[in-house]
N, CA, C and O atoms as CSV, one atom per row, in Angstrom:
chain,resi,resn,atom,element,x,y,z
A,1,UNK,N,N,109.700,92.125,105.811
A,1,UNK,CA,C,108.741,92.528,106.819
A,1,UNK,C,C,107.349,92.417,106.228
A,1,UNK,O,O,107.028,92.755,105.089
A,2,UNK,N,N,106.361,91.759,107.409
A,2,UNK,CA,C,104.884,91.933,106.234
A,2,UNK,C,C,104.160,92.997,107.135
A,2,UNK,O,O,104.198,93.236,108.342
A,3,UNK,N,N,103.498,93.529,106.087
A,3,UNK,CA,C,102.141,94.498,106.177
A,3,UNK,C,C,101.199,94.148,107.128
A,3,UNK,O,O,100.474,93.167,106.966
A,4,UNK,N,N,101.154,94.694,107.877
A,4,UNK,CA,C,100.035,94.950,108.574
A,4,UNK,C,C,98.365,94.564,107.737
A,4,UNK,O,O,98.234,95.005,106.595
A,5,UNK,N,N,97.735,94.134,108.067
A,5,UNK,CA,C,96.273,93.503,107.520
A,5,UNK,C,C,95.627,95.015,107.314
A,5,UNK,O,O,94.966,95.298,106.315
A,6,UNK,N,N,95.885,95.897,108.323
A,6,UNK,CA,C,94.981,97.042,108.164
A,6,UNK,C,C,95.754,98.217,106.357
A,6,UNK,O,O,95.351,98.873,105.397
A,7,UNK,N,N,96.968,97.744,106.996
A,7,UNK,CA,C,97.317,98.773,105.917
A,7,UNK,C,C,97.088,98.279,104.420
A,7,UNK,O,O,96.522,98.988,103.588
A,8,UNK,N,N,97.674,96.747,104.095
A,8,UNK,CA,C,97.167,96.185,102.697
A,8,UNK,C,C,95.627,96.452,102.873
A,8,UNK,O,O,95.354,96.554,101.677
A,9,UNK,N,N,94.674,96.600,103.387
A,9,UNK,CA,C,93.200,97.321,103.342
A,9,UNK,C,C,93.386,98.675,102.454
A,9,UNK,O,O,93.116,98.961,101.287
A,10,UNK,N,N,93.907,99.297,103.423
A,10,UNK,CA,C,94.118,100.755,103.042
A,10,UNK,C,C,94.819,100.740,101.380
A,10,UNK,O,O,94.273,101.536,100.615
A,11,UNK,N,N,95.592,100.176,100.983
A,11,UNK,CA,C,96.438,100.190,100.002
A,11,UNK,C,C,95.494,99.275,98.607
A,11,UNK,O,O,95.575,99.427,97.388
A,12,UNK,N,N,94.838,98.552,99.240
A,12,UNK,CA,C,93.624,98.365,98.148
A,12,UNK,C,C,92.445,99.013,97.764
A,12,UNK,O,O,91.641,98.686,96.891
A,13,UNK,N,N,92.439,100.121,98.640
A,13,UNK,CA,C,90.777,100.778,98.785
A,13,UNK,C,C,90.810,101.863,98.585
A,13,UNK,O,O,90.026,102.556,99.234
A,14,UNK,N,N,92.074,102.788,97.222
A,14,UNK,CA,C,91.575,104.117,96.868
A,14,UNK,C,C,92.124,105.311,97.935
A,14,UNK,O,O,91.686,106.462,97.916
A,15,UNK,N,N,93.279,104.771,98.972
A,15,UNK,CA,C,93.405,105.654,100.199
A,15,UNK,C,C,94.310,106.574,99.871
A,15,UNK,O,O,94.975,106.140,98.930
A,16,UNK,N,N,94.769,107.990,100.305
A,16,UNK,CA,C,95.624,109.188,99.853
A,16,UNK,C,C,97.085,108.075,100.337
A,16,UNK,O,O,97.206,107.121,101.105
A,17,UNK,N,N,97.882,108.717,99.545
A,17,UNK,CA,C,99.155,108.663,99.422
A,17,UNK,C,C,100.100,109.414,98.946
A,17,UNK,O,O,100.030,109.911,97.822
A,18,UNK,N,N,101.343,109.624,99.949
A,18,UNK,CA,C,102.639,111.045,99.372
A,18,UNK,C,C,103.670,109.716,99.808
A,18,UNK,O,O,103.837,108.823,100.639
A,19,UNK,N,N,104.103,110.212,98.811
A,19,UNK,CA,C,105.535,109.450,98.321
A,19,UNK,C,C,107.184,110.483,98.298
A,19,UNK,O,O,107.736,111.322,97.587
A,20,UNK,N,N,107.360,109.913,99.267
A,20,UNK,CA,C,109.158,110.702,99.636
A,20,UNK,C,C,110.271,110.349,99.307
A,20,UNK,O,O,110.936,109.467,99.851
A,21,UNK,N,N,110.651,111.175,98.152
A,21,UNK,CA,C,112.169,110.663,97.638
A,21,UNK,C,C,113.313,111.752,97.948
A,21,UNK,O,O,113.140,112.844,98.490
A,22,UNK,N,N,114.334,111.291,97.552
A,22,UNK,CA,C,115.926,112.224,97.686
A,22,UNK,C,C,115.526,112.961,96.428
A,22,UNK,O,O,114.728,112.648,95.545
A,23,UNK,N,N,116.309,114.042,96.585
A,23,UNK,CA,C,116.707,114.786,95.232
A,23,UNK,C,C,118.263,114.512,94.990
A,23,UNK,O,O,118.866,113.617,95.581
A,24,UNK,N,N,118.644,115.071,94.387
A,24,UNK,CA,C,120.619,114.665,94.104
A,24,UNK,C,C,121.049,115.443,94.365
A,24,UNK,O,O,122.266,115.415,94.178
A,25,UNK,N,N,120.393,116.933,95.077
A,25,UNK,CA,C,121.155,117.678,96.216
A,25,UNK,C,C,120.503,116.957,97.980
A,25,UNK,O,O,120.668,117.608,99.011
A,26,UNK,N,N,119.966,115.903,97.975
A,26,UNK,CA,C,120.166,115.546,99.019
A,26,UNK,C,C,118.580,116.221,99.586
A,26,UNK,O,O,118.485,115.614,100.653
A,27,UNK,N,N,117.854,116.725,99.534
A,27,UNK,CA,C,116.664,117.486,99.678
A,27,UNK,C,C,115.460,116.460,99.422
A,27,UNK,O,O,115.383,115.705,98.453
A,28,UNK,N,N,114.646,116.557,100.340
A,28,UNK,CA,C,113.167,115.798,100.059
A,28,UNK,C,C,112.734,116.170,98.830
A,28,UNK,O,O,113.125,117.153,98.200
A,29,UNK,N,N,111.735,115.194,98.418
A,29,UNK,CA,C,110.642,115.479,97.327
A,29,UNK,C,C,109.828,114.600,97.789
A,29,UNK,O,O,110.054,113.468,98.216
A,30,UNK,N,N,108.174,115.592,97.604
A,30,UNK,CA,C,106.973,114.129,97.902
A,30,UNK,C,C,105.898,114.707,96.795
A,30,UNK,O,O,105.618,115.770,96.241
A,31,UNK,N,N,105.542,113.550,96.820
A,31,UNK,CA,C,104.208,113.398,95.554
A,31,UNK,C,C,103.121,112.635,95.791
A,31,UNK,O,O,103.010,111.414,95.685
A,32,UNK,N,N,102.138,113.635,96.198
A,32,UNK,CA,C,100.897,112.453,96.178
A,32,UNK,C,C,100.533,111.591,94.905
A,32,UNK,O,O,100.344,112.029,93.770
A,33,UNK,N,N,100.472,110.248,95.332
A,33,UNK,CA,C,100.197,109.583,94.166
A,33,UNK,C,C,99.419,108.002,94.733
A,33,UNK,O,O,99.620,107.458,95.819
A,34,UNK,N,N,98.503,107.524,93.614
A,34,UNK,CA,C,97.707,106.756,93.507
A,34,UNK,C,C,98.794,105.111,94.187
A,34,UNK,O,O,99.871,104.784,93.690
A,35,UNK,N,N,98.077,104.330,95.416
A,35,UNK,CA,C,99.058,103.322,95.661
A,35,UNK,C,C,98.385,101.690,95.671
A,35,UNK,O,O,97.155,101.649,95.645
A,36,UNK,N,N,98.878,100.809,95.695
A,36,UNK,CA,C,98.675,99.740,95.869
A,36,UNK,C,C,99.854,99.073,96.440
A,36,UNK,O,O,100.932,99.623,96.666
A,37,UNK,N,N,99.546,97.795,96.663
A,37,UNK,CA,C,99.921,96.452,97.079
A,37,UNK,C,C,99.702,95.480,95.916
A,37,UNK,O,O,98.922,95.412,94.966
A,38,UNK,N,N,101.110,94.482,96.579
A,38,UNK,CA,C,100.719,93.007,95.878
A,38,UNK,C,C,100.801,92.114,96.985
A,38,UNK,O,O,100.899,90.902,96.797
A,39,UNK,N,N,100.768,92.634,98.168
A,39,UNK,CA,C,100.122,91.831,98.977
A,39,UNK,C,C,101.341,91.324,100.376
A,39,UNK,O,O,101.178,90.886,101.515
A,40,UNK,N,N,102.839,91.754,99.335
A,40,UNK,CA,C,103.784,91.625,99.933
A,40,UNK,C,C,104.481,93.613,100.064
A,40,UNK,O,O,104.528,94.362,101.040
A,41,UNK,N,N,104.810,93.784,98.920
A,41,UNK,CA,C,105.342,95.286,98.768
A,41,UNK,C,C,104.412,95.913,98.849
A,41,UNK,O,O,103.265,95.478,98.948
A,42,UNK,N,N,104.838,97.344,98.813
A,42,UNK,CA,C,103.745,98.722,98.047
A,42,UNK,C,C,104.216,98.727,96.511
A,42,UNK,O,O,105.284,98.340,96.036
A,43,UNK,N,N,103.075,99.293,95.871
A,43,UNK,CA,C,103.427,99.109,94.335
A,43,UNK,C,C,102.786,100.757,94.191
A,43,UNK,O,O,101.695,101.192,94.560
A,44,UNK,N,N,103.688,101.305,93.650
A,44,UNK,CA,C,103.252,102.484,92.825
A,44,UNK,C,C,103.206,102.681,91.614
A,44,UNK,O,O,104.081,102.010,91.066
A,45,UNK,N,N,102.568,103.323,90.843
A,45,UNK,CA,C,102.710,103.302,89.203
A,45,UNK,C,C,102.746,104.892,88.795
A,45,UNK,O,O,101.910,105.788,88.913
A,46,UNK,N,N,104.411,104.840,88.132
A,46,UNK,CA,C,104.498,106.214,87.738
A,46,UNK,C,C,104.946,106.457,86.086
A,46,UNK,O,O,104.694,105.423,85.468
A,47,UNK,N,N,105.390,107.255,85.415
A,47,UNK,CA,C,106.129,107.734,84.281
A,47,UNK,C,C,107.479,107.969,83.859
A,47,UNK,O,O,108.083,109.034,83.982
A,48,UNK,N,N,107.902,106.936,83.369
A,48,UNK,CA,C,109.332,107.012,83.090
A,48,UNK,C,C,109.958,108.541,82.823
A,48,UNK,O,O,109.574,109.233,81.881
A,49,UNK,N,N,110.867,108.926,83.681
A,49,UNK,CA,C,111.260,110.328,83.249
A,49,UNK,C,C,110.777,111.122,84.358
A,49,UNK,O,O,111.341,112.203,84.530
A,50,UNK,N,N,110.049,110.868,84.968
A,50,UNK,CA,C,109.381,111.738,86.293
A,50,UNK,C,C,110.420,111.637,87.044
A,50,UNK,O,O,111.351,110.833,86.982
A,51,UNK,N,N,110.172,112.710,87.946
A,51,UNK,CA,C,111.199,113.105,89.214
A,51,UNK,C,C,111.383,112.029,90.284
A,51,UNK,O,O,112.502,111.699,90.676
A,52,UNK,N,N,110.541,111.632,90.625
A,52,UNK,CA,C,110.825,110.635,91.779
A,52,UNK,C,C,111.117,109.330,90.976
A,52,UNK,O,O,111.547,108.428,91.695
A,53,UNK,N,N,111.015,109.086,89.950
A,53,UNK,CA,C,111.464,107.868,89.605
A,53,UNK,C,C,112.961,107.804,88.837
A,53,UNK,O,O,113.610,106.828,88.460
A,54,UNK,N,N,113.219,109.133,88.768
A,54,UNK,CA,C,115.153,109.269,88.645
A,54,UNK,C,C,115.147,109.448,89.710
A,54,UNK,O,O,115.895,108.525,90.032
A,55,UNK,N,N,114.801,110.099,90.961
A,55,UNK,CA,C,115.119,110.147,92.247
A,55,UNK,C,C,115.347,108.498,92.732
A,55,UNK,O,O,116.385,108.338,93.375
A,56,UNK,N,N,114.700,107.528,92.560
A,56,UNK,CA,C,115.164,106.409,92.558
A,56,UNK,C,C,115.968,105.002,92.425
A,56,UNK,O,O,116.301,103.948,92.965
A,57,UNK,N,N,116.026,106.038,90.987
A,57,UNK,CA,C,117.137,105.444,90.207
A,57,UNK,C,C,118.446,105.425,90.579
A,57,UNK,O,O,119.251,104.566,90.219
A,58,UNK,N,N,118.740,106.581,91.470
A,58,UNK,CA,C,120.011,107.060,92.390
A,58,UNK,C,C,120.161,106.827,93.649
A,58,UNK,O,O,121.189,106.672,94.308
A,59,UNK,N,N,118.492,106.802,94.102
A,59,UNK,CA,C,118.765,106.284,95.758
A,59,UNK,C,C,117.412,105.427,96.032
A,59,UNK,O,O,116.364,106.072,95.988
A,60,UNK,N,N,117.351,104.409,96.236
A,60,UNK,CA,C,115.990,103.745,96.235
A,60,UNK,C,C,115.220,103.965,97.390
A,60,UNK,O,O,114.048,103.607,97.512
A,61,UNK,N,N,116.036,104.690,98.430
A,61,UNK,CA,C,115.567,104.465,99.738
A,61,UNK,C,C,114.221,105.802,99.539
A,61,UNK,O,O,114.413,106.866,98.951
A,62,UNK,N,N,112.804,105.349,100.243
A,62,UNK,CA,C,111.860,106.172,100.198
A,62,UNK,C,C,111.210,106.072,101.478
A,62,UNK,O,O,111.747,105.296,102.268
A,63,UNK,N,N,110.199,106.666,101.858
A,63,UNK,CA,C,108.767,107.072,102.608
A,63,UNK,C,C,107.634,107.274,102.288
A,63,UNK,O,O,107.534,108.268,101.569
A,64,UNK,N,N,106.832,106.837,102.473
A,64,UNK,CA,C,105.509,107.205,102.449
A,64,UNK,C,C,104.320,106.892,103.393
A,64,UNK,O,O,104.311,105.917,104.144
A,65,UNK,N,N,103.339,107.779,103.295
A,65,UNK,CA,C,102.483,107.859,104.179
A,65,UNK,C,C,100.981,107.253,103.679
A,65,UNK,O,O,100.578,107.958,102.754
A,66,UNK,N,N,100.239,106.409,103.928
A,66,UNK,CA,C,99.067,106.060,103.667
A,66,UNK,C,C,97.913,106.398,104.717
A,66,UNK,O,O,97.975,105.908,105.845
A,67,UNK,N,N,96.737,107.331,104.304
A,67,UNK,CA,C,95.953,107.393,105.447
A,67,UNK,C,C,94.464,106.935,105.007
A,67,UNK,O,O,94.185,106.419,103.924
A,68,UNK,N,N,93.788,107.151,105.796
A,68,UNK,CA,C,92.753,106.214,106.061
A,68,UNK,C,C,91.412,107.183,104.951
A,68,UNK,O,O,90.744,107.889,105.707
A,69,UNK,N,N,91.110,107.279,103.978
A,69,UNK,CA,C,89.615,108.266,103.711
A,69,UNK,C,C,88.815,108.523,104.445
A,69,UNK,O,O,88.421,109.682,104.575
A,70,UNK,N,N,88.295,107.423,105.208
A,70,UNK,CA,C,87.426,107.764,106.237
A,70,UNK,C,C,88.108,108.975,107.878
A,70,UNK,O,O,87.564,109.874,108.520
A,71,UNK,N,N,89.182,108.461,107.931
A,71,UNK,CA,C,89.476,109.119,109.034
A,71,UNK,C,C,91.466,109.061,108.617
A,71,UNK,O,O,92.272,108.131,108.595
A,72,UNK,N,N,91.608,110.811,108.302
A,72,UNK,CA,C,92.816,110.706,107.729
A,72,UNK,C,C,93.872,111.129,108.780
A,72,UNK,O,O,95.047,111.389,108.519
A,73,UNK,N,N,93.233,111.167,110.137
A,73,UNK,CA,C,94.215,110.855,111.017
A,73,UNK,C,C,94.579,109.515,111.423
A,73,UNK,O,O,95.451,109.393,112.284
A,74,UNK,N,N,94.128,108.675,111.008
A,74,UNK,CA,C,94.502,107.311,110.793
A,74,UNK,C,C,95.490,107.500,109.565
A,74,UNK,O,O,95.047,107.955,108.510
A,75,UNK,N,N,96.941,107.123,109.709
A,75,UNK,CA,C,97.429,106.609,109.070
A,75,UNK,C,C,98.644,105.466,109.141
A,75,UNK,O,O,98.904,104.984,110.244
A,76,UNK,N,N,99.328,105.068,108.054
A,76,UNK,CA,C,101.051,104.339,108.064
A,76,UNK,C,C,101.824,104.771,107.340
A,76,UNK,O,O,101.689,105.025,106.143
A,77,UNK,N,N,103.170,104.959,108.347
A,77,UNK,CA,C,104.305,105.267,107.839
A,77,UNK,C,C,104.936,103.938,107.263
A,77,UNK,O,O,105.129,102.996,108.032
A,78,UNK,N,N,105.333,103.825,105.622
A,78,UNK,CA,C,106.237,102.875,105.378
A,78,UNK,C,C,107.604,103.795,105.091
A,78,UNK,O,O,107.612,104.923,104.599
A,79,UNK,N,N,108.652,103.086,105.489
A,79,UNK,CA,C,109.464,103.211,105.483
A,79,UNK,C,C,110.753,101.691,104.503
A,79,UNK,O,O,110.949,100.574,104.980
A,80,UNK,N,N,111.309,102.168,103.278
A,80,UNK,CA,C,111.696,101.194,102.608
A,80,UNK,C,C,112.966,101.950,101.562
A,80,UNK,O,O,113.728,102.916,101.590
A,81,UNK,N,N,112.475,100.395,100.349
A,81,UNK,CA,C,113.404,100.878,99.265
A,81,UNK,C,C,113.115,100.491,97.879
A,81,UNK,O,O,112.964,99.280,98.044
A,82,UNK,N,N,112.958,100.669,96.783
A,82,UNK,CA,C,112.443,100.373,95.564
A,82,UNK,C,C,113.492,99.567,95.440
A,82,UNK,O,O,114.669,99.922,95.372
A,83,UNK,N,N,112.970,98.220,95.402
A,83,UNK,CA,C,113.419,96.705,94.634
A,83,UNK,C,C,113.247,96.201,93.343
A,83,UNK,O,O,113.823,95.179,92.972
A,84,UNK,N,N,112.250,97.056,92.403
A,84,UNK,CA,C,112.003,97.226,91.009
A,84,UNK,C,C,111.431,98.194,90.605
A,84,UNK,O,O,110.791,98.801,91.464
A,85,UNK,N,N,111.404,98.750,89.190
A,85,UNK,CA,C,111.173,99.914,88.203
A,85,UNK,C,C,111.195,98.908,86.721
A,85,UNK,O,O,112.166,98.490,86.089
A,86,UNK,N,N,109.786,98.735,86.488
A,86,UNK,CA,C,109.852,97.823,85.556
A,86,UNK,C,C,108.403,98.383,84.816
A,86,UNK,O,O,107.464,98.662,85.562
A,87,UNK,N,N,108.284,98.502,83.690
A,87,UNK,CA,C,107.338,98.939,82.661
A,87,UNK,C,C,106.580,97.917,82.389
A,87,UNK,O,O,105.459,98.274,82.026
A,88,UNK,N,N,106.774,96.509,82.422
A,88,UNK,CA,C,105.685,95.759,82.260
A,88,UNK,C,C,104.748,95.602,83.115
A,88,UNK,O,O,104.931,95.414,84.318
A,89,UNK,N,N,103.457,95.679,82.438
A,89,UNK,CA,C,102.162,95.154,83.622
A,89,UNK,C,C,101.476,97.043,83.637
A,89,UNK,O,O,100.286,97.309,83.809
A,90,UNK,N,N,102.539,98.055,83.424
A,90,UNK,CA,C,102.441,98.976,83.803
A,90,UNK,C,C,101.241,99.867,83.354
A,90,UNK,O,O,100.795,100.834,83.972
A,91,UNK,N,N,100.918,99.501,82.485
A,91,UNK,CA,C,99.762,100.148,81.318
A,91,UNK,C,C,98.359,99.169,81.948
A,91,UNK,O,O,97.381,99.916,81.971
A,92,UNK,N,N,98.084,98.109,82.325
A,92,UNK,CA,C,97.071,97.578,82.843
A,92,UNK,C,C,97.269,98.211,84.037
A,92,UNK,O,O,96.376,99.051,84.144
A,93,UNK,N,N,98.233,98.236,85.306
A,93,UNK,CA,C,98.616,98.589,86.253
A,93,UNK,C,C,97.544,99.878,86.442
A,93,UNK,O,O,96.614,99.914,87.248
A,94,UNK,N,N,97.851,100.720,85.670
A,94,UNK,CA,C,97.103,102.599,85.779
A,94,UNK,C,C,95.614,101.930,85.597
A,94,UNK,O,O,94.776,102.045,86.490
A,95,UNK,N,N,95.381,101.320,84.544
A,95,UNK,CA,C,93.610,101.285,84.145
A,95,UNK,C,C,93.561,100.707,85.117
A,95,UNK,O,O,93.185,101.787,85.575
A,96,UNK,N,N,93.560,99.584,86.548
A,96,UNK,CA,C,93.089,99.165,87.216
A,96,UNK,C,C,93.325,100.147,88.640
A,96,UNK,O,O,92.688,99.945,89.674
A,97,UNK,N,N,94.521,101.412,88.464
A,97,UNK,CA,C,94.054,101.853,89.566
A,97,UNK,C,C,92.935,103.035,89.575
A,97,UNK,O,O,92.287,103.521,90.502
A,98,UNK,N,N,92.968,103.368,87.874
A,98,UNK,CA,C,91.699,104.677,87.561
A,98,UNK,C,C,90.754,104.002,87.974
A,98,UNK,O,O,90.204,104.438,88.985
A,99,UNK,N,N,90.247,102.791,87.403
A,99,UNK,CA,C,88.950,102.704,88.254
A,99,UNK,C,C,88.884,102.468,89.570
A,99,UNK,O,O,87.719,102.413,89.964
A,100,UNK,N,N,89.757,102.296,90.461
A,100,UNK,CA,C,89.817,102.228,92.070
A,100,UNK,C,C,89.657,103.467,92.336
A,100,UNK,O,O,88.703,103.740,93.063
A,101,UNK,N,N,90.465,104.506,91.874
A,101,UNK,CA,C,90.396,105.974,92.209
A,101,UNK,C,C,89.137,106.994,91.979
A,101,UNK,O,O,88.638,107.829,92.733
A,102,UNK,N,N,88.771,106.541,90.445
A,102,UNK,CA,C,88.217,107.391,90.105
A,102,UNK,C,C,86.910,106.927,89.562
A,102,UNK,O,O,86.068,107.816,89.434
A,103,UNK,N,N,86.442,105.287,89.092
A,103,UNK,CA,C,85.635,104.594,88.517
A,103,UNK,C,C,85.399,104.731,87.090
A,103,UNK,O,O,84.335,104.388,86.574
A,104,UNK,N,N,86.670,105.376,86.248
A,104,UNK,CA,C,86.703,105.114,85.196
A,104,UNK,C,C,87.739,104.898,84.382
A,104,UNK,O,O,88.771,104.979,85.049
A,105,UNK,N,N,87.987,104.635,83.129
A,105,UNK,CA,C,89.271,104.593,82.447
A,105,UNK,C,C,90.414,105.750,82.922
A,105,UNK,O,O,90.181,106.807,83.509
A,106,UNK,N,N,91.674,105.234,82.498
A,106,UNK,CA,C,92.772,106.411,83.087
A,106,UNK,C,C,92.432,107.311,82.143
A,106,UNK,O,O,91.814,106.874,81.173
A,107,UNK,N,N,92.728,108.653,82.195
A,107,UNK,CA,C,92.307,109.534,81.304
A,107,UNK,C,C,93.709,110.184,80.582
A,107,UNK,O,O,93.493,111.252,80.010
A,108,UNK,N,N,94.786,109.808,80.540
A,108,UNK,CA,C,95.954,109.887,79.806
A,108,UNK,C,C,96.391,111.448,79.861
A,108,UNK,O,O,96.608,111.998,78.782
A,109,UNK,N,N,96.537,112.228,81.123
A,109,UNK,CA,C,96.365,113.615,80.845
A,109,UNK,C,C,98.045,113.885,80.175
A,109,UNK,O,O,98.161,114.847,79.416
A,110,UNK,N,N,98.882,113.315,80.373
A,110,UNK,CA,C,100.191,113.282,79.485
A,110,UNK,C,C,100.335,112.712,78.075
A,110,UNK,O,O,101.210,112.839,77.218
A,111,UNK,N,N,99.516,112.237,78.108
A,111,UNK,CA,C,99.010,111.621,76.408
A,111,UNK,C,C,99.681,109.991,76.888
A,111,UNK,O,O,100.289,109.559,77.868
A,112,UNK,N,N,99.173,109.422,75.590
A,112,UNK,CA,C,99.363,107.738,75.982
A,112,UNK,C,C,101.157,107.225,75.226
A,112,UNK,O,O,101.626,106.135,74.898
A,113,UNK,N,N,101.602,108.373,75.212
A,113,UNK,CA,C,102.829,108.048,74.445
A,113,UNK,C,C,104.220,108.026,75.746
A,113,UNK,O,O,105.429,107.965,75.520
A,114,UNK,N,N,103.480,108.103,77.162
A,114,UNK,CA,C,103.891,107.681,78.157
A,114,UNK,C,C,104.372,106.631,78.214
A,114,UNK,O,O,103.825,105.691,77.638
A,115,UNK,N,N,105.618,106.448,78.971
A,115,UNK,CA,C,105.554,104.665,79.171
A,115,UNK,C,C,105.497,104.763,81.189
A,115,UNK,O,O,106.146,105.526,81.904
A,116,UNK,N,N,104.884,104.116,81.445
A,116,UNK,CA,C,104.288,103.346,83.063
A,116,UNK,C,C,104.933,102.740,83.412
A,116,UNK,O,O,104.961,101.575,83.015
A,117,UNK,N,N,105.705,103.161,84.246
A,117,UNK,CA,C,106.366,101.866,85.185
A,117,UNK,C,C,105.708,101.676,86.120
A,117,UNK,O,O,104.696,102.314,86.408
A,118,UNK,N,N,106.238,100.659,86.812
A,118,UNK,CA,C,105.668,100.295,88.376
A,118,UNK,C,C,106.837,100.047,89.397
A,118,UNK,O,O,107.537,99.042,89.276
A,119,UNK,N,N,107.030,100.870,90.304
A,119,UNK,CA,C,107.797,101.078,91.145
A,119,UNK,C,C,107.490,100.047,92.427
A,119,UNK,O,O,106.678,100.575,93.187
A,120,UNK,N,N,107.878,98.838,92.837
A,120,UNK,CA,C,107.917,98.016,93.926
A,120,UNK,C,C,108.540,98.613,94.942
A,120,UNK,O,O,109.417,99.309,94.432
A,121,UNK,N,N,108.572,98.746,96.371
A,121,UNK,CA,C,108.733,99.251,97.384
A,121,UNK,C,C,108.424,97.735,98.401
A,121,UNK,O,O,107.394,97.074,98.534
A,122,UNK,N,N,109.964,97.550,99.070
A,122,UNK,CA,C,109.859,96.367,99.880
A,122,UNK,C,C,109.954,97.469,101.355
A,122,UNK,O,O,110.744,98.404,101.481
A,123,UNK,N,N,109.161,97.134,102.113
A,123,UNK,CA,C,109.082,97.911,103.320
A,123,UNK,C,C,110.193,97.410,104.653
A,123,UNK,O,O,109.909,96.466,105.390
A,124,UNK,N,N,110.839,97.817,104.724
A,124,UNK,CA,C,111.704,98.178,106.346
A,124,UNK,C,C,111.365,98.639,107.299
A,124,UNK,O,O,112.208,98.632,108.196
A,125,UNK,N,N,110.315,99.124,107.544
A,125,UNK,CA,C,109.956,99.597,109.047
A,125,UNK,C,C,108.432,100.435,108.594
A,125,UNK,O,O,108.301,101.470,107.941
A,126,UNK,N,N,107.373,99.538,109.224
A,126,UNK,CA,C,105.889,100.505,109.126
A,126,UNK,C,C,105.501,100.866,110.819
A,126,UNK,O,O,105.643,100.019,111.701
A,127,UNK,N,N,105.101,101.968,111.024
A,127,UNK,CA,C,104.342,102.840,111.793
A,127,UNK,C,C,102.859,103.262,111.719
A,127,UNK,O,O,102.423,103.376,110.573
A,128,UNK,N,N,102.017,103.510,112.718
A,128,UNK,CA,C,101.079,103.617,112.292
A,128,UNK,C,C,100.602,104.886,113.256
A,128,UNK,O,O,101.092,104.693,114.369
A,129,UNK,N,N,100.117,105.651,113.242
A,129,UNK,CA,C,99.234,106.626,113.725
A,129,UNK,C,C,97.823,106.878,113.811
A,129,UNK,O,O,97.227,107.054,112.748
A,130,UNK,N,N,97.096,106.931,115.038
A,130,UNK,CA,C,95.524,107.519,115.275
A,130,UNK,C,C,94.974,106.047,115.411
A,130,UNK,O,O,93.776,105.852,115.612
């Protein structure tokens, strides 16, 4: 399925994002977290060992919501499944989204002895609201 023109906007430009996974009792989990595109998927970049990315590891199927900064009743529902969890790229991946987010280097608040993955998300069904 491809992206909507408005939402790869949104997904390049710094916009809020919560990310919805299973737990292994079957229970939501969401996490706001920093998002992108490659133009085809959503790409997220998280920490090996984090919750939603063993939440993945078990069930790939996710949600998330992207809304607009300017007007955050504008948003899109993607609806999908993580098609990769891969550590390479992952460490450039963060420094290029700190400066989208924040306009400066990532600031390593877990220390740099992290390893970064990047979580691909092929989308199945987007929605949009406002």
């Amino acid at each position: 399925m491809d992206l909507p023109d408005e939402l790869t906007t949104l997904l390049r430009s710094g916009s809020t994002c919560y990310l919805a996974t299973t737990m292994p009792d079957g229970s939501p989990q969401v996490t706001q977290t920093w998002v992108d595109t490659d133009g085809t998927n959503v790409v997220i970049n998280s920490v090996q060992g984090y919750q939603k990315v063993r939440n993945v590891g078990r069930d790939p199927r996710v949600a998330l919501t992207v809304s607009s900064p300017d007007n955050p009743t504008r948003y899109f529902e993607v609806r999908g499944r993580v098609i990769s969890v891969t550590p390479e790229g992952g460490v450039d991946h963060i420094e290029r989204l700190s400066q989208r987010y924040t306009g400066r280097p990532y600031p390593w608040w877990g220390g740099r002895d992290q390893v970064r993955v990047i979580l691909t998300i092929a989308p199945d069904k987007v929605n949009s609201m406002g």
